[in-house]
N, C-alpha and C positions, 0 to 999 in steps of 0.2 A: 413333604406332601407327595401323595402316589396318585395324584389326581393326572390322567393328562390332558395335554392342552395344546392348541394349536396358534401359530401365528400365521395370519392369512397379507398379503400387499399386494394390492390391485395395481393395476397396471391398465392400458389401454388396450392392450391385446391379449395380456395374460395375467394367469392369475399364480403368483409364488408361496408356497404351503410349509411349514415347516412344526414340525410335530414333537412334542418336549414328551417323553415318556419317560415315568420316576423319576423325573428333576432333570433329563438328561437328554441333548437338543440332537434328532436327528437330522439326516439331509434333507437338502430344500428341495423339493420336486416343483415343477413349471404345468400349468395347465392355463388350455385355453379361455380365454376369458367371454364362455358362449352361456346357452343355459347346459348343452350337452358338456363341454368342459367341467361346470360346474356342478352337475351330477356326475361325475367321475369324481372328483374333487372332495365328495360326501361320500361316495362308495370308500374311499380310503379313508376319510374320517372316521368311516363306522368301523371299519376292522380295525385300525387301532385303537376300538374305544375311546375315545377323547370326544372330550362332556362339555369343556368350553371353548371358544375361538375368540381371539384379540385381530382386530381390523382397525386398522384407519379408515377415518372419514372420508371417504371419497367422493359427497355428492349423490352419489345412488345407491337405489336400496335393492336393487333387484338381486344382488349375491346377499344380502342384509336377509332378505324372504325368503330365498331358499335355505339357507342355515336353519332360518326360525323355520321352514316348515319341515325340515329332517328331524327337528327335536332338541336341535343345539343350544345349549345358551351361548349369544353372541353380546360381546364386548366392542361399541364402537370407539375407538380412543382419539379422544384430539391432539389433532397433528402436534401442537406447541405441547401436549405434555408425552406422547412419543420421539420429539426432540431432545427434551430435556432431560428424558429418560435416557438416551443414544447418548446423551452427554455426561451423565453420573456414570454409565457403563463405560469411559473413555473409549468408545466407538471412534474407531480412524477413519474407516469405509465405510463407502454408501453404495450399497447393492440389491437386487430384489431382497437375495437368499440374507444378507444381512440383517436389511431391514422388516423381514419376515421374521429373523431369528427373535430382532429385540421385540416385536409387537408379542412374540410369546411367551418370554422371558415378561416382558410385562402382564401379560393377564395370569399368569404364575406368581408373582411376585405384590403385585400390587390388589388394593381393595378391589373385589370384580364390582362392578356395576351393570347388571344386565340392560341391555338392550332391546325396550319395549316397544311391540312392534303398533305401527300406524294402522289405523283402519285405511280400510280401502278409497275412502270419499277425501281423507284428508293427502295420500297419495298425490290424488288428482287433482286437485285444488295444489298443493303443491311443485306440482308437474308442470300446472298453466300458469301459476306465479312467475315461474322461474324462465318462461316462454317468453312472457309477458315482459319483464324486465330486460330477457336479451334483443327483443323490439325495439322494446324503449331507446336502448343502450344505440341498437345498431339507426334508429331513425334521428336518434342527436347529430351521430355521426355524419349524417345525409344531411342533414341541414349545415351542417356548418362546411360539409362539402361545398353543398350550394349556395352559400353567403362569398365562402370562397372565392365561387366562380363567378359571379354578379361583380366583385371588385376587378375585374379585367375586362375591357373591350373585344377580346382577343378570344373568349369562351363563345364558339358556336350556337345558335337558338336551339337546337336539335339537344345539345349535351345539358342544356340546361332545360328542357322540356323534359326531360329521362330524368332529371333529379325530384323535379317537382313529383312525377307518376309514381316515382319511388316514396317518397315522401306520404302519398296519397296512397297508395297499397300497403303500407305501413299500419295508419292509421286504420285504417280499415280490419284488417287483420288484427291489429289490437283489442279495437271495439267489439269487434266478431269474439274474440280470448273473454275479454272481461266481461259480457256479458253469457258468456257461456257457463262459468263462472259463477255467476250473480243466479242464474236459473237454480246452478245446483244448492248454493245456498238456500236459495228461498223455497228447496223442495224439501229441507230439510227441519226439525223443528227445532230439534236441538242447537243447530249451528245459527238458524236464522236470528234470535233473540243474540246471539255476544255478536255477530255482525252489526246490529242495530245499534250495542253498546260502542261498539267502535265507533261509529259514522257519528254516534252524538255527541263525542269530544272533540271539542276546537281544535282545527288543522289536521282530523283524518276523515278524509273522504273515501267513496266506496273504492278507488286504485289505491290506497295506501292500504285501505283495510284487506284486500286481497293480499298486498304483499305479505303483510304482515301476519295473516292468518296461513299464510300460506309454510311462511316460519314456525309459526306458533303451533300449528295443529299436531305436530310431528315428533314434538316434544311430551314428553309424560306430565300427566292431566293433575298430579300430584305435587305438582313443584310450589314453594313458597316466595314468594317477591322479591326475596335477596337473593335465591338461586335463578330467578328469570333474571336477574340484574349480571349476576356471573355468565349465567348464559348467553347473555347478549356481548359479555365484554365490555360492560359500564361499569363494573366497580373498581373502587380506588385500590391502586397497588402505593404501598409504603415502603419507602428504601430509606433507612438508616441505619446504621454501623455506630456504637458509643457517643460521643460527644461531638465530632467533625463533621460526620455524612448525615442529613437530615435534610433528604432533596424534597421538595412541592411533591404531591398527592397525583399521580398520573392516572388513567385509563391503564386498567391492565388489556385490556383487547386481546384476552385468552379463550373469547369465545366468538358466537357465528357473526362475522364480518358482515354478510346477508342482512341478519337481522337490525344491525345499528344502519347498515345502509337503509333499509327500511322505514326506521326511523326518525332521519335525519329532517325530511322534508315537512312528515307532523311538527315534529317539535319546532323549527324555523318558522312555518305559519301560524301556530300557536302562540310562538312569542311575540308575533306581529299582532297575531286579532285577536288574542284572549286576555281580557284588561286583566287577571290575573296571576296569569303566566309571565304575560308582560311585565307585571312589577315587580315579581320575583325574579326574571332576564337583569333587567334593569339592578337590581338589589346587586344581583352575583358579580357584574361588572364595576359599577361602582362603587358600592361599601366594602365587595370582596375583594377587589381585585383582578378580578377573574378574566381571561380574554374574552374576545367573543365568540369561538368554537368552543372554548373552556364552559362558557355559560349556556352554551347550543346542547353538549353533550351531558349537564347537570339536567337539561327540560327532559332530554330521551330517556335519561335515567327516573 
């Protein structure tokens, strides 16, 4: 193949580039991980000609948009099959310029799958999701600080008045996110209508239905049921070897951890209020066998 093609690894402060021309991998160059880095970064892509780029996932899309808008086709590769890859390659080292080599060694190598880019509303919606959930994240945290500190006679009024305020600006800022949020959907026509469909299935309300759109939007509009199932990392992974090895049906969990987080909380209130979910909960545990996370991640599925 005389195609060439670049391995790009993000990093937090930089970005490591390595450029495969006629089958054959040059050095890694380091560039800042800014927007001006990152048009440097394309100025060298263009002169060595190279038509596609391999990236790992990294959570953001802002080097994702400038590729796509220099013209590149961009390959985002999930982290567990660029491991797996480092590991067919009997890779020893783990380094940028390494791990930039294999990300291009893989979009060389393997099926490319282009990477479609998001509109701009689901961006943002995506953006506030993900806000929205490190809130959440961080005001559990602050409660169970302050449950903490209620169990000692010994916690000052003052430290536990600052937990409570924290607790309260939280909330607020939340509220303030999700309704922000909720505006942009309901300005929208298109979005507004599958948001409606969310909220009318037992156990997702309009905060799950954010998260979850928030996951979902971002993703290509083409996918069919069993590739949202991969996608999420709910389908069944199968491990047997001949006659001896034939272990139980697992969770492959090879796709976005996000979105089973997402999830998790629909389907547990579902299986609680929806007399039909509920007998199928019920069915998987008792006639199947099944645990009761075992039967929690069959509902998400």
């Amino acid at each position: 193949m005389n195609m060439n093609v670049a391995g790009i690894d993000v990093s937090y402060q930089t970005v490591t580039l390595v450029i495969s021309q006629a089958g054959r991998m040059g050095k890694s160059r380091e560039f800042k991980n800014t927007s001006q880095g990152h048009a440097t970064l394309i100025n060298r892509l263009r002169k060595a000609q190279v038509s596609r780029v391999g990236l790992e996932a990294t959570g953001l899309y802002h080097l994702d948009l400038a590729l796509d808008d220099a013209g590149l086709e961009v390959m985002v590769i999930n982290p567990k099959a660029a491991k797996r890859f480092a590991e067919a390659m009997q890779t020893r080292t783990k380094t940028d310029a390494v791990d930039a080599t294999l990300l291009a060694q893989f979009a060389l190598r393997m099926p490319f799958e282009p990477w479609q880019r998001p509109d701009a509303l689901a961006l943002t919606i995506r953006a506030c999701a993900r806000r929205i959930a490190a809130l959440n994240q961080l005001r559990t945290q602050t409660k169970n600080q302050l449950h903490a500190a209620e169990q000692t006679a010994a916690t000052p009024d003052f430290l536990l008045a600052d937990l409570q305020q924290s607790i309260t600006q939280l909330d607020a800022q939340i509220e303030h996110l999700r309704q922000q949020v909720l505006d942009l959907i309901a300005a929208d026509q298109d979005l507004q209508p599958t948001f409606e469909l969310l909220i009318s299935v037992t156990g997702i309300a309009a905060a799950s239905a954010i998260q979850l759109l928030g996951k979902l939007l971002v993703l290509p509009h083409d996918m069919r049921a069993k590739q949202w199932v991969a996608r999420a990392g709910l389908d069944p992974r199968q491990h047997q070897s001949g006659s001896s090895v034939n272990k139980k049906l697992r969770l492959s969990k090879a796709g976005n951890r996000y979105l089973r987080i997402a999830l998790y909380m629909p389907a547990l209130s579902a299986a609680r209020h929806d007399p039909n979910v509920r007998a199928d909960y019920r069915h998987l545990i008792e006639r199947r066998g099944l645990k009761k996370i075992q039967a929690v991640c069959a509902i998400m599925r």
